[in-house]
C-alpha positions in Angstrom: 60.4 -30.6 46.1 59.8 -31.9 42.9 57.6 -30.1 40.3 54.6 -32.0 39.4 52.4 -30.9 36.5 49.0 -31.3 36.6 47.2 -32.6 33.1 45.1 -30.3 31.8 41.6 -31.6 32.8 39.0 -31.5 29.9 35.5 -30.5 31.7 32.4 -30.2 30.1 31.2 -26.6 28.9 29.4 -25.3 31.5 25.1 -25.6 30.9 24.8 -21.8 31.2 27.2 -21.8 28.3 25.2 -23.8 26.3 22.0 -22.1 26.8 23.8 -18.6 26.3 24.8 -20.0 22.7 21.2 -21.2 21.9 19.6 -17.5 22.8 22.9 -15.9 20.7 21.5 -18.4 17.7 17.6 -17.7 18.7 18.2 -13.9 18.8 20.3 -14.0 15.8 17.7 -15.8 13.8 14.6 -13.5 15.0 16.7 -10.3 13.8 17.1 -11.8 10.4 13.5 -12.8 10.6 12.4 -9.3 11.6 15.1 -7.3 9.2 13.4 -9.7 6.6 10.1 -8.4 7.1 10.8 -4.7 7.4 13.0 -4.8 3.9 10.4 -7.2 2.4 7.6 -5.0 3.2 9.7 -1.6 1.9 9.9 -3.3 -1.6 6.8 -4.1 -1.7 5.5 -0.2 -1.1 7.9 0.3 -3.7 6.5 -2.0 -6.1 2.9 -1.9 -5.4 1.0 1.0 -4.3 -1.4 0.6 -1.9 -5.1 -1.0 -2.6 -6.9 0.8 -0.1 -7.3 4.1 0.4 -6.6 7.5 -1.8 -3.4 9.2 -2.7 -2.2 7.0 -5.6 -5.4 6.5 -8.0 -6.5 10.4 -7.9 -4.3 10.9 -11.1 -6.3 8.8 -13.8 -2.7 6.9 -15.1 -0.7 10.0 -15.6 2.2 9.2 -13.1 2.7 6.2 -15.4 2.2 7.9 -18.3 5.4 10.1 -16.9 7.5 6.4 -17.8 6.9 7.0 -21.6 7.7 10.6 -21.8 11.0 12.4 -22.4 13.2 13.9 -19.4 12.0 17.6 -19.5 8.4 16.6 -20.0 8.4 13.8 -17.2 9.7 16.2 -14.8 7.4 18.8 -15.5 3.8 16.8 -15.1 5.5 15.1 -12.1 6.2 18.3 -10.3 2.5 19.4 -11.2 1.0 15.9 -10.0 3.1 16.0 -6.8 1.4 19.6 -6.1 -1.8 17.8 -6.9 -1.7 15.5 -4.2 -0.1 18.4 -1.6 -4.0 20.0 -2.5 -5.8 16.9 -2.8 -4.1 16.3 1.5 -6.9 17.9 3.2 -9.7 15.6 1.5 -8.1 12.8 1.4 -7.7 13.5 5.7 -11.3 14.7 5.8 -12.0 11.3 4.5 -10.1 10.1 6.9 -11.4 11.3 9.9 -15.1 10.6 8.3 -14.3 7.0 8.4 -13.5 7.1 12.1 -16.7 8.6 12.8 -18.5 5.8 11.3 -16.7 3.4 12.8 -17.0 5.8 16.2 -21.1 5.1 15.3 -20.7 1.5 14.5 -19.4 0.8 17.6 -21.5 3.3 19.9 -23.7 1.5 22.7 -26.4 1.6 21.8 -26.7 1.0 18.6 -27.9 4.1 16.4 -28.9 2.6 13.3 -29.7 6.3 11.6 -26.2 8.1 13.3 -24.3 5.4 11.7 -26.3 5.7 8.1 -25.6 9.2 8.3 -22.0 8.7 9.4 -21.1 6.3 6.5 -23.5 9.0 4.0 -21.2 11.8 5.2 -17.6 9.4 4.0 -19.3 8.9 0.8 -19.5 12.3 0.6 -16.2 13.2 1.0 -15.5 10.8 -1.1 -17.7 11.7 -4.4 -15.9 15.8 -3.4 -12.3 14.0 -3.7 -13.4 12.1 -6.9 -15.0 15.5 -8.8 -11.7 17.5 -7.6 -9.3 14.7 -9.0 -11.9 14.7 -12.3 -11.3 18.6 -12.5 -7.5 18.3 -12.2 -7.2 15.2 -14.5 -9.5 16.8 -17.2 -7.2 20.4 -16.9 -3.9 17.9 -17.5 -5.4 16.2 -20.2 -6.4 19.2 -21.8 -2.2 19.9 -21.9 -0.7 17.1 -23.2 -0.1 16.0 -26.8 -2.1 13.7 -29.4 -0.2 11.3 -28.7 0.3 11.4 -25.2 -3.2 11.1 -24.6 -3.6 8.5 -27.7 -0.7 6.3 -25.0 -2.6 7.3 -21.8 -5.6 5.6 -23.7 -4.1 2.6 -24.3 -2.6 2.0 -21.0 -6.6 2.7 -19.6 -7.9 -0.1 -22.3 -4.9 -2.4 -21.1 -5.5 -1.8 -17.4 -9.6 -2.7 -18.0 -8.9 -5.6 -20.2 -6.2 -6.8 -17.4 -9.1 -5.9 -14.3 -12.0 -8.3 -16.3 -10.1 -11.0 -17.5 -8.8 -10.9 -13.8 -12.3 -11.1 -12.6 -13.2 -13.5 -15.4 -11.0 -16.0 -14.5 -11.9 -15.2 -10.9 -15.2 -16.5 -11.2 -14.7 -19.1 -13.4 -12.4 -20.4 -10.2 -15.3 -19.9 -8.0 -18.0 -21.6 -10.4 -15.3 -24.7 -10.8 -15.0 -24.7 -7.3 -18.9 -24.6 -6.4 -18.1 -22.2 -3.5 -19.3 -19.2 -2.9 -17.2 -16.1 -2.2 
């Protein structure tokens, strides 16, 4: 007998290998996409507090004042404004659930046009109690810092207002160039 090879035969991929490589490249791209989104969204937290809501505002500037100030002094007010927020927890969830009441009462059927202005009385409220308490604990930190710390917490308030209206200057100088209403 005589030993015949056999060429190699070159057959095309197989199509279910073709699509498997196209999912592999979908799937791939969607986790980047999503791992993307997720980091994206953690720096932004980072960067930006959030606009709605309470936690971050009920301090008046003094967390950013904590920038400016030496080591042993920047610890100290941010230990006290971090036990400041652990009390100010309860209204800021009272508020909370007050909002879900009103929207509870703004979706009720039927319609109860006085539960629903009570409901949205009862969030402001809460509200005005969480502004007076973070007044009270802003005034009684003010009272303790320096001259000068308050004289740069004062500055970064007349910075911040000047940055807000020339913001909402040029805001509606867009809106009058553009003849559209908001």
């Amino acid at each position: 007998m005589s030993d015949v090879v056999t060429p190699p035969t070159s057959e095309p991929p197989a199509k279910g290998s073709r699509r498997l490589k196209y999912a592999l490249i979908a799937s791939l791209a969607l986790n980047l996409l999503i791992i993307g989104a997720v980091a994206g969204t953690m720096y932004g937290f980072k960067k930006h507090p959030p606009r709605f809501g309470h936690g971050a505002r009920e301090d008046f500037g003094l967390y950013g004042l904590t920038h400016k100030l030496p080591d042993d002094r920047r610890k100290e007010l941010r230990k006290q404004l971090r036990q400041d927020r652990v009390t100010f927890r309860p209204l800021i969830d009272e508020i909370g659930a007050a909002r879900r009441d009103a929207a509870d009462k703004l979706a009720a059927d039927p319609f109860d046009k006085a539960a629903l202005e009570a409901a949205i009385a009862n969030v402001a409220d809460k509200e005005r109690a969480l502004r007076q308490a973070a007044v009270g604990v802003f005034v009684g930190h003010a009272e303790k810092l320096t001259a000068e710390e308050r004289r740069t917490l004062s500055e970064w308030w007349r910075k911040r207002s000047e940055h807000f209206h020339q913001r909402r200057k040029a805001k509606e100088e867009k809106k009058d160039a553009d003849g559209k209403p908001e």
